[in-house]
PDB file of N, CA, C and O in Angstrom:
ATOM      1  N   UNK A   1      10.102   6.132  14.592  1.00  0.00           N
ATOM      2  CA  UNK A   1       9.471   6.276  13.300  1.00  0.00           C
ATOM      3  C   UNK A   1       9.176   7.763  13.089  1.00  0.00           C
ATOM      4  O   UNK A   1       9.011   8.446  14.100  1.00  0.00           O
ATOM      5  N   UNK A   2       9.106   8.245  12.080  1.00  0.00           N
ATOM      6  CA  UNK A   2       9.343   9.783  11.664  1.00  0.00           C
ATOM      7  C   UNK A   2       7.969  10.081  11.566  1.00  0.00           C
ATOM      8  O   UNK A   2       7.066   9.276  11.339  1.00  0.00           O
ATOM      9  N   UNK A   3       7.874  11.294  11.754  1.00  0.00           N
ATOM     10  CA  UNK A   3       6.221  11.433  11.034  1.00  0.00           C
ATOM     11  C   UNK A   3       6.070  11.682   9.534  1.00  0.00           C
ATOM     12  O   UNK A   3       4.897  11.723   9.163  1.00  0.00           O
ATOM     13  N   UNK A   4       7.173  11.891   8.413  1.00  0.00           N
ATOM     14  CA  UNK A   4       7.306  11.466   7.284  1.00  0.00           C
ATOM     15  C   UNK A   4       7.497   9.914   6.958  1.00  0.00           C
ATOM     16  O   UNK A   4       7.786   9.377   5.889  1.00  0.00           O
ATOM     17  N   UNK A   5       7.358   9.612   7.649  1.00  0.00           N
ATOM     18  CA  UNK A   5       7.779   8.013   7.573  1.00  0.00           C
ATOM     19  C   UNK A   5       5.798   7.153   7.585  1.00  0.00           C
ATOM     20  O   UNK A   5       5.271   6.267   6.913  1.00  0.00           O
ATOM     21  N   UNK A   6       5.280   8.121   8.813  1.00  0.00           N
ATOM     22  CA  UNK A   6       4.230   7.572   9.030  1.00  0.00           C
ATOM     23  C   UNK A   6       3.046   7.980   7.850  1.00  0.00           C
ATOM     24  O   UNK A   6       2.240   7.180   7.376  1.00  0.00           O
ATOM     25  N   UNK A   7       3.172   9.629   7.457  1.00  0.00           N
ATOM     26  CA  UNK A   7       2.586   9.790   6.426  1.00  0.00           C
ATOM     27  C   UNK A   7       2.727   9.452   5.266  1.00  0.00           C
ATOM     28  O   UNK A   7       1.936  10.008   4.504  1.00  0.00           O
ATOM     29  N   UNK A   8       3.607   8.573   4.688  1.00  0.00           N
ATOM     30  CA  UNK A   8       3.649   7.714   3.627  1.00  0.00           C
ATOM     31  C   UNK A   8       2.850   6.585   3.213  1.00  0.00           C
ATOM     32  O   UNK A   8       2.070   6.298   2.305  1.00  0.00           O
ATOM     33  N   UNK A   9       3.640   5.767   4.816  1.00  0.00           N
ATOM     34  CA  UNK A   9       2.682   4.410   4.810  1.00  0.00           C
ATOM     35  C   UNK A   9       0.953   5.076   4.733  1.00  0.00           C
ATOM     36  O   UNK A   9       0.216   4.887   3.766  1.00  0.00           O
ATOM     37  N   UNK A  10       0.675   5.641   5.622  1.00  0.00           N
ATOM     38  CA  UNK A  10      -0.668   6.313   5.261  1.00  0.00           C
ATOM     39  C   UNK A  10      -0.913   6.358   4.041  1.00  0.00           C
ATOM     40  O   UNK A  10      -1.727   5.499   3.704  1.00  0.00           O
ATOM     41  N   UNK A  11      -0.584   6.942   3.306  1.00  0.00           N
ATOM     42  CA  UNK A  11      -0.453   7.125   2.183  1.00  0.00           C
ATOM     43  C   UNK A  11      -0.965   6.240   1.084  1.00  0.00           C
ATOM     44  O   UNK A  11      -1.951   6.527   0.406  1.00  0.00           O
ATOM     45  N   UNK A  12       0.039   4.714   0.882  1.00  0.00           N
ATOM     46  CA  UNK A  12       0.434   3.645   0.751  1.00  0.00           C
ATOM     47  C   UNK A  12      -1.361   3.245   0.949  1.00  0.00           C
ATOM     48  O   UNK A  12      -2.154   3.036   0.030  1.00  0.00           O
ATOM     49  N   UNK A  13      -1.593   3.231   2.146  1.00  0.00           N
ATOM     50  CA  UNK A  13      -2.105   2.506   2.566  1.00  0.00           C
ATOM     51  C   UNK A  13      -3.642   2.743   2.092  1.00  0.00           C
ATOM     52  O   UNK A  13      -4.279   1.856   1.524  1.00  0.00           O
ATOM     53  N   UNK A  14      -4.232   4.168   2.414  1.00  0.00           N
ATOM     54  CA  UNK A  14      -5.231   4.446   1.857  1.00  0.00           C
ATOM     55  C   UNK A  14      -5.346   4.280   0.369  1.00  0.00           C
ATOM     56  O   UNK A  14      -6.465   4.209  -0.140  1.00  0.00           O
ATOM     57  N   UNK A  15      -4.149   4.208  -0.430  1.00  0.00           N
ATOM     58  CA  UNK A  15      -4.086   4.038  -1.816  1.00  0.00           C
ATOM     59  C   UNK A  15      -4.707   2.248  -2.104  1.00  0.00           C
ATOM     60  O   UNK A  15      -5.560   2.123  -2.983  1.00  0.00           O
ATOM     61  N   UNK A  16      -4.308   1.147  -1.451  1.00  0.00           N
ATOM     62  CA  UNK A  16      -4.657   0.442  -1.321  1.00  0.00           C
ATOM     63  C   UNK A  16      -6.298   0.356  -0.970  1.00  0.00           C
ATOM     64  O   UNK A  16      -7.212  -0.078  -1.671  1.00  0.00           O
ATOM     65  N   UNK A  17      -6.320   0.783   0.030  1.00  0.00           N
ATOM     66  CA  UNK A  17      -8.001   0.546   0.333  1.00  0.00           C
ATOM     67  C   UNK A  17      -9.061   0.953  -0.415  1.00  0.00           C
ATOM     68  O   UNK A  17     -10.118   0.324  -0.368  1.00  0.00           O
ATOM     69  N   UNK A  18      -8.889   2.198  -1.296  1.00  0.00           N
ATOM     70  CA  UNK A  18      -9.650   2.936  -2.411  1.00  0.00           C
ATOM     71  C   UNK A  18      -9.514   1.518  -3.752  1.00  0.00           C
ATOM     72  O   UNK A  18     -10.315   0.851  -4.407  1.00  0.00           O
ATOM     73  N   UNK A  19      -8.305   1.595  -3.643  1.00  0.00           N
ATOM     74  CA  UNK A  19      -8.559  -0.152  -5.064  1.00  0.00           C
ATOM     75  C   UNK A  19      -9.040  -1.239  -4.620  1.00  0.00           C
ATOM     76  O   UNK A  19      -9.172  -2.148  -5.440  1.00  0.00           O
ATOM     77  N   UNK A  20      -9.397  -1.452  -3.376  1.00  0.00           N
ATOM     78  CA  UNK A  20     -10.029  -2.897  -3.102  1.00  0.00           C
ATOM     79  C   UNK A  20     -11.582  -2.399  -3.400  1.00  0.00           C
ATOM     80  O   UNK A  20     -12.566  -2.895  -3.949  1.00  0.00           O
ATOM     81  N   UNK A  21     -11.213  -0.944  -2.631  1.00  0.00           N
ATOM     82  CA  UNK A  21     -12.841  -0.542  -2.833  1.00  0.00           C
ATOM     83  C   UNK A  21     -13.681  -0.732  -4.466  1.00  0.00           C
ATOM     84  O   UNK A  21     -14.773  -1.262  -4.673  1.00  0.00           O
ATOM     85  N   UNK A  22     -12.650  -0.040  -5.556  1.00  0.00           N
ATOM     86  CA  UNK A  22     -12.878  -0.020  -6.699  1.00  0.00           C
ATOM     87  C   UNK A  22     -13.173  -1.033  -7.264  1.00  0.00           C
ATOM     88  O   UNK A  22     -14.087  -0.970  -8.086  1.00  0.00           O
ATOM     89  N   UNK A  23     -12.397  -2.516  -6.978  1.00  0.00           N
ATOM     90  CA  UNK A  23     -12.629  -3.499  -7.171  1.00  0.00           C
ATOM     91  C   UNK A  23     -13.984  -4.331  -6.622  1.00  0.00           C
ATOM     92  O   UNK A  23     -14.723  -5.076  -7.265  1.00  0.00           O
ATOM     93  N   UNK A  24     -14.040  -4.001  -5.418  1.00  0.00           N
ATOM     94  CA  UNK A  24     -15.649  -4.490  -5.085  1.00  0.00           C
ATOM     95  C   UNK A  24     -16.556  -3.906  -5.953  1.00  0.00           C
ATOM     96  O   UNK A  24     -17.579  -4.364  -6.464  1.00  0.00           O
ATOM     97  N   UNK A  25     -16.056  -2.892  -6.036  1.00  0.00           N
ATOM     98  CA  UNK A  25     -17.224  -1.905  -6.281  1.00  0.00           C
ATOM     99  C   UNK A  25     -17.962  -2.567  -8.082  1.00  0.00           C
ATOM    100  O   UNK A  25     -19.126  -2.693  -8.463  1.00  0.00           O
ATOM    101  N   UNK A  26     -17.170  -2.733  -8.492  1.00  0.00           N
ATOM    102  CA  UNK A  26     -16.580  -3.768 -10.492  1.00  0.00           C
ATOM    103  C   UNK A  26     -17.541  -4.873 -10.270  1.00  0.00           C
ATOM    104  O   UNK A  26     -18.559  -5.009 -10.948  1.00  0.00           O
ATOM    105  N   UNK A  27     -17.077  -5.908  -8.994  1.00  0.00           N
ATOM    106  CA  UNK A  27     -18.021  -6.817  -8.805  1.00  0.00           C
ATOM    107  C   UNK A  27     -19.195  -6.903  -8.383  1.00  0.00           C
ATOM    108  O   UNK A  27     -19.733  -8.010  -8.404  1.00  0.00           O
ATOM    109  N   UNK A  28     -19.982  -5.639  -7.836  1.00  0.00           N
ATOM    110  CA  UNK A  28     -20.855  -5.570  -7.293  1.00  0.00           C
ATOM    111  C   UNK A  28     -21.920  -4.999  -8.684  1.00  0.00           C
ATOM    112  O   UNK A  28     -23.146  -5.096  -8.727  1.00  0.00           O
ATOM    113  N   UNK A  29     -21.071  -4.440  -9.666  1.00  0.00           N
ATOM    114  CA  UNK A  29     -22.001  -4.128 -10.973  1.00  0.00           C
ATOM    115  C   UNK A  29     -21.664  -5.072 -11.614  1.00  0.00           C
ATOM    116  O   UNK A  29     -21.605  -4.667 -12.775  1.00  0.00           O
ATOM    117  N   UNK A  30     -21.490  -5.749 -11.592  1.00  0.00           N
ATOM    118  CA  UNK A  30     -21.337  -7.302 -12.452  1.00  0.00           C
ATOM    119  C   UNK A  30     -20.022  -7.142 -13.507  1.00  0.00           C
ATOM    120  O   UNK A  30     -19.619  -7.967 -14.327  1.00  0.00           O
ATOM    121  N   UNK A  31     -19.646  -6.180 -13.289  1.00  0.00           N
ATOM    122  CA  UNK A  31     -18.312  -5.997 -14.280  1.00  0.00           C
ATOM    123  C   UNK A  31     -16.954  -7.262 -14.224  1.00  0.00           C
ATOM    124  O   UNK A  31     -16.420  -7.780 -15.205  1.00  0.00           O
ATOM    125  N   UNK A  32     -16.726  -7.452 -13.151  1.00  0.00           N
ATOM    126  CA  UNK A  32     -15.773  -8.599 -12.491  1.00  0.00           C
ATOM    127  C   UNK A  32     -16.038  -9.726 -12.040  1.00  0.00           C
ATOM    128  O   UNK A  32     -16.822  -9.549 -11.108  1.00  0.00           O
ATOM    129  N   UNK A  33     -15.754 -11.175 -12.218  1.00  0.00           N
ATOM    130  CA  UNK A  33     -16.406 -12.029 -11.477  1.00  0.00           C
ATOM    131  C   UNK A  33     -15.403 -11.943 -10.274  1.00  0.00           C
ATOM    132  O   UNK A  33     -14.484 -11.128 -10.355  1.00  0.00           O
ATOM    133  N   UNK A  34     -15.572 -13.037  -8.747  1.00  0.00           N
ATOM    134  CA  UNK A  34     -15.446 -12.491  -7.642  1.00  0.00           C
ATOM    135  C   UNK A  34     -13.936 -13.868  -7.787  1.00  0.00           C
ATOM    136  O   UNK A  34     -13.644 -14.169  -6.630  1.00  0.00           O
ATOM    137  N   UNK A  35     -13.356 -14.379  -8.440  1.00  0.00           N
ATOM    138  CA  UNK A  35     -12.224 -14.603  -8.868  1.00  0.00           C
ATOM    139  C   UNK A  35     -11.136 -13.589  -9.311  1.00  0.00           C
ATOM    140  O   UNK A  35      -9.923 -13.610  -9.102  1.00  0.00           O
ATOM    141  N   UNK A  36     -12.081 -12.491 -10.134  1.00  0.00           N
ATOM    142  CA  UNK A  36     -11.065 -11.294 -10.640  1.00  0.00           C
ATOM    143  C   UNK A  36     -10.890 -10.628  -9.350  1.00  0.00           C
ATOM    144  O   UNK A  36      -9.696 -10.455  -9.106  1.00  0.00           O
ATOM    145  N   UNK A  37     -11.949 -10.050  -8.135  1.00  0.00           N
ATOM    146  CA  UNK A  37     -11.806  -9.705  -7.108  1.00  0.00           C
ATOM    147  C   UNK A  37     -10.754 -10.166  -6.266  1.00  0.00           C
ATOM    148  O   UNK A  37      -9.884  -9.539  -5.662  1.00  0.00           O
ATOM    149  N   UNK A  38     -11.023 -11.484  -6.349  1.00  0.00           N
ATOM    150  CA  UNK A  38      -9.909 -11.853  -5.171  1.00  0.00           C
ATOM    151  C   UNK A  38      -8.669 -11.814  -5.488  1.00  0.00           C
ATOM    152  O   UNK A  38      -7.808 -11.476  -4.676  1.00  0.00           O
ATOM    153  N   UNK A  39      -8.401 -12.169  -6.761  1.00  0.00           N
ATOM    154  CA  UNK A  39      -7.302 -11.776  -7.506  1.00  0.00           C
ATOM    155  C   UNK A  39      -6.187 -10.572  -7.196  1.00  0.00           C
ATOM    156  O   UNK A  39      -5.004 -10.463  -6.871  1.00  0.00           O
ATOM    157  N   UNK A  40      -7.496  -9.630  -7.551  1.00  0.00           N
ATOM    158  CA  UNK A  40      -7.044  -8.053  -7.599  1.00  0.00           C
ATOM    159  C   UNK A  40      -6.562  -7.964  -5.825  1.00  0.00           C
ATOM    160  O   UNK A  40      -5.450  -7.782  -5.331  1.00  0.00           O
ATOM    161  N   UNK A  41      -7.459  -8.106  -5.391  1.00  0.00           N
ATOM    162  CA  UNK A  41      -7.126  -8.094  -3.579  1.00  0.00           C
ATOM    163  C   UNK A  41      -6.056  -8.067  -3.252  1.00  0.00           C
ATOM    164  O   UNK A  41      -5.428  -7.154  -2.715  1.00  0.00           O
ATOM    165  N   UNK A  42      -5.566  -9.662  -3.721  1.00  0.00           N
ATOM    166  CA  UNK A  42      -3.886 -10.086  -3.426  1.00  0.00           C
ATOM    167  C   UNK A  42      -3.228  -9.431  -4.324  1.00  0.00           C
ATOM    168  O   UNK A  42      -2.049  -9.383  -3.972  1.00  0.00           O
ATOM    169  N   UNK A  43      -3.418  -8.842  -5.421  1.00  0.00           N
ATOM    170  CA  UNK A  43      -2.188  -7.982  -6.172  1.00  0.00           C
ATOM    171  C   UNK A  43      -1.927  -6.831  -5.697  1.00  0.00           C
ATOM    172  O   UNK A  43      -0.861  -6.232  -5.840  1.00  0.00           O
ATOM    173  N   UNK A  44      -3.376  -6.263  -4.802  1.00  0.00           N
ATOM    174  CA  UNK A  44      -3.147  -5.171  -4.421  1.00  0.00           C
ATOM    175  C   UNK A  44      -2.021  -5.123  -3.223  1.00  0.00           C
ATOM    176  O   UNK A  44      -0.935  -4.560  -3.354  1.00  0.00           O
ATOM    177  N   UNK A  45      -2.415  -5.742  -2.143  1.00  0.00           N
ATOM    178  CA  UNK A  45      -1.802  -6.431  -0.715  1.00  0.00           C
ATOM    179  C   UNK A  45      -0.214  -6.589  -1.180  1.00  0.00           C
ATOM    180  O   UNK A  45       0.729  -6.065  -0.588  1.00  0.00           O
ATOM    181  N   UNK A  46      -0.125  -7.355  -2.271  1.00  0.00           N
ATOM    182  CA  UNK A  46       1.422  -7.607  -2.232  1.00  0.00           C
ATOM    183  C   UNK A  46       2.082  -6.603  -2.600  1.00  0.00           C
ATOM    184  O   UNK A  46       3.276  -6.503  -2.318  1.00  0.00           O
ATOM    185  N   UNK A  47       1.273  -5.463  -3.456  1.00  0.00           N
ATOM    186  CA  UNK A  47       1.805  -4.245  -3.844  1.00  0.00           C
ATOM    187  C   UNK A  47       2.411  -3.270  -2.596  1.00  0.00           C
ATOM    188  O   UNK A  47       3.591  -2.957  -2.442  1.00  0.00           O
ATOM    189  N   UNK A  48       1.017  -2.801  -1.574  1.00  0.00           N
ATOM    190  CA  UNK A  48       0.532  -2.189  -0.573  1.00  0.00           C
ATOM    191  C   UNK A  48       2.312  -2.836   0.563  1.00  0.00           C
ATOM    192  O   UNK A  48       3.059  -2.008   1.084  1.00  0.00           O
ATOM    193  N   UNK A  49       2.538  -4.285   0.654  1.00  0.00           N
ATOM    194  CA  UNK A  49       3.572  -4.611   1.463  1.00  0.00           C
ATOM    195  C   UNK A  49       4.886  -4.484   0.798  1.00  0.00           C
ATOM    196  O   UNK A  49       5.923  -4.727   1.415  1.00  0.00           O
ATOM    197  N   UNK A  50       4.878  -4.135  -0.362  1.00  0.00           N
ATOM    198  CA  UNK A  50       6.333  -3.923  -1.050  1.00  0.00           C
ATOM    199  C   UNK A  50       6.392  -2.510  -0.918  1.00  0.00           C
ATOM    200  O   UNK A  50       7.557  -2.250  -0.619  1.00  0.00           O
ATOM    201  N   UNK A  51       5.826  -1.625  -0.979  1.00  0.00           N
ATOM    202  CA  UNK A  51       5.706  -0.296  -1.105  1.00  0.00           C
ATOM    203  C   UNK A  51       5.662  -0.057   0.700  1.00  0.00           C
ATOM    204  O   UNK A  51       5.922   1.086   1.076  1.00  0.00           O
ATOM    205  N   UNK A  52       5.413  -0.872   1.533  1.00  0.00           N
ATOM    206  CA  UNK A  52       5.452  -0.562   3.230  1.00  0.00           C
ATOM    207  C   UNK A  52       6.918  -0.704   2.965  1.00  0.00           C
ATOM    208  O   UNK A  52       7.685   0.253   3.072  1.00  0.00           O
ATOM    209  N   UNK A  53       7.201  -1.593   2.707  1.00  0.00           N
ATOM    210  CA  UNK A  53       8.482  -2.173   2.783  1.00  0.00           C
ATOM    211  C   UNK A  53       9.821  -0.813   2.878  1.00  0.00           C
ATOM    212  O   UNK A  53      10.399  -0.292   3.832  1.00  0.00           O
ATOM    213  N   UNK A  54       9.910  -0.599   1.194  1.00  0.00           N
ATOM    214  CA  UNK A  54      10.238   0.022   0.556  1.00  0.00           C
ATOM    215  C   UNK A  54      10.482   1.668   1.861  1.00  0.00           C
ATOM    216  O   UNK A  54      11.430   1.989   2.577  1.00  0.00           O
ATOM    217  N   UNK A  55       9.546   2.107   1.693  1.00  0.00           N
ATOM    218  CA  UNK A  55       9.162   3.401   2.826  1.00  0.00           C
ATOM    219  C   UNK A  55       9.951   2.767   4.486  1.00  0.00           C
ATOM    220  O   UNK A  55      10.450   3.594   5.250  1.00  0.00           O
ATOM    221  N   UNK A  56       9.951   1.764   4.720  1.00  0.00           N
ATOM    222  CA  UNK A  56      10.878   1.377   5.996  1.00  0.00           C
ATOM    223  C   UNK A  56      12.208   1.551   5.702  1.00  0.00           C
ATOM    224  O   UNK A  56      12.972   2.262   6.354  1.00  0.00           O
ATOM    225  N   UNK A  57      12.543   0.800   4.564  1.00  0.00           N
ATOM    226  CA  UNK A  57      13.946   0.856   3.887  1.00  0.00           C
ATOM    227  C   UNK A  57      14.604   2.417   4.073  1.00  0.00           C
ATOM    228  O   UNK A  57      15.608   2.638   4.749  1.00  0.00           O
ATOM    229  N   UNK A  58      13.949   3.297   3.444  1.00  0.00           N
ATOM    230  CA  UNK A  58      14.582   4.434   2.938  1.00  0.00           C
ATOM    231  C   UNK A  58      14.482   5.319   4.271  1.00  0.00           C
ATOM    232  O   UNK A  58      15.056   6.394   4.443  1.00  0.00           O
ATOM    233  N   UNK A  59      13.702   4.709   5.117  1.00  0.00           N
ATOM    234  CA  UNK A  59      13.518   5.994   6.246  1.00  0.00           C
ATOM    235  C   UNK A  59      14.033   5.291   7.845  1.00  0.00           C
ATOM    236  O   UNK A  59      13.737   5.918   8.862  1.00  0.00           O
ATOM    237  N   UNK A  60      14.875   3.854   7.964  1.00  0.00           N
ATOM    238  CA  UNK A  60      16.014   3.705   8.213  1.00  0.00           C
ATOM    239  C   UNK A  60      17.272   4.303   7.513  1.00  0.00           C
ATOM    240  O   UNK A  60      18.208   4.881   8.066  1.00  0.00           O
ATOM    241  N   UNK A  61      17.151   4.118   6.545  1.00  0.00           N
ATOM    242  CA  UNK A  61      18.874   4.454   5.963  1.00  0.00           C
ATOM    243  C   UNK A  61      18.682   6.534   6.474  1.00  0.00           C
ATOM    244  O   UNK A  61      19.432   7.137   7.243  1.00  0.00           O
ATOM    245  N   UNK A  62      17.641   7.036   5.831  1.00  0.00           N
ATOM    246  CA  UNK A  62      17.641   8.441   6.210  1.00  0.00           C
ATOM    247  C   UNK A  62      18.117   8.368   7.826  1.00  0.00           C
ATOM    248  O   UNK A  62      18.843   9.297   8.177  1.00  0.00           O
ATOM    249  N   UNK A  63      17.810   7.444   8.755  1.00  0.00           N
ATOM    250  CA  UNK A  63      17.815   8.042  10.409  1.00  0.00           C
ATOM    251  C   UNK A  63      19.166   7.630  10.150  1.00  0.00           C
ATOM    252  O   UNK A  63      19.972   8.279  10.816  1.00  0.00           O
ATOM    253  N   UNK A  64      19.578   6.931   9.545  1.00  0.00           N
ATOM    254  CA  UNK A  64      20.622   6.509   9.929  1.00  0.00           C
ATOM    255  C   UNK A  64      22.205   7.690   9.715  1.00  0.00           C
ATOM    256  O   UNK A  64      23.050   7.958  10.569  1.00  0.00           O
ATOM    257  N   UNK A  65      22.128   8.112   8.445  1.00  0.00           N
ATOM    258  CA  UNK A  65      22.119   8.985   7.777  1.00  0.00           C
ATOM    259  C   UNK A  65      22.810  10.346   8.522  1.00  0.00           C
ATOM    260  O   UNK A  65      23.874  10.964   8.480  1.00  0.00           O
ATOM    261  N   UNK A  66      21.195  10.425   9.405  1.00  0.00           N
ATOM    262  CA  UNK A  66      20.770  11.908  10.004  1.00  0.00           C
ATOM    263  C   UNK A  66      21.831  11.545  11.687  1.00  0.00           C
ATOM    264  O   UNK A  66      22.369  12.377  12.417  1.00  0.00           O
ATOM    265  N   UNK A  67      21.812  10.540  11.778  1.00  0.00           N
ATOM    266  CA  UNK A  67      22.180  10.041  13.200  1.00  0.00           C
ATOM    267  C   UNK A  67      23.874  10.001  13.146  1.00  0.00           C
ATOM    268  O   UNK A  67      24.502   9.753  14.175  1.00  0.00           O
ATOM    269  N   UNK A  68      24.455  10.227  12.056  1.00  0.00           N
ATOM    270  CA  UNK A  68      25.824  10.231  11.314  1.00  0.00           C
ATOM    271  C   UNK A  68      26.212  11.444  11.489  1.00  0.00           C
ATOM    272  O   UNK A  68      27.415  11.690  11.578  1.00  0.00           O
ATOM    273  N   UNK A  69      25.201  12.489  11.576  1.00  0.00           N
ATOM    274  CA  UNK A  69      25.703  14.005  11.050  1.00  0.00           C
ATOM    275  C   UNK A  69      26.194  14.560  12.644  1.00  0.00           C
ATOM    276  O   UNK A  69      26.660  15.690  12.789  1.00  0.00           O
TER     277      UNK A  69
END
């Protein structure tokens, strides 16, 4: 695994955790009920694993690529 590879998912990932945060954060001022929360959670998550995904994809094909030259 690359260390561009790893600072992505990082990336990815903290991007995710700041919107769950945001989202608690909605329900905790009464802005959201805790249906919209959980909601948001899993939209986030499925986002957060398509976007892991995605970043595996492209940074196989790059080694692969690089491993060609």
């Amino acid at each position: 695994m690359s260390f561009i590879h790893l600072i992505l998912q990082q990336i990815v990932s903290q991007t995710a955790h700041l919107s769950i945060a945001g989202t608690k954060a909605l329900k905790k001022a009464n802005t959201v009920t805790e249906d919209d929360v959980t909601n948001g959670e899993k939209k986030i998550q499925k986002l957060t694993d398509k976007f892991c995904k995605e970043i595996d994809d492209l940074a196989a094909l790059k080694e692969k690529e690089i491993l060609e030259i």
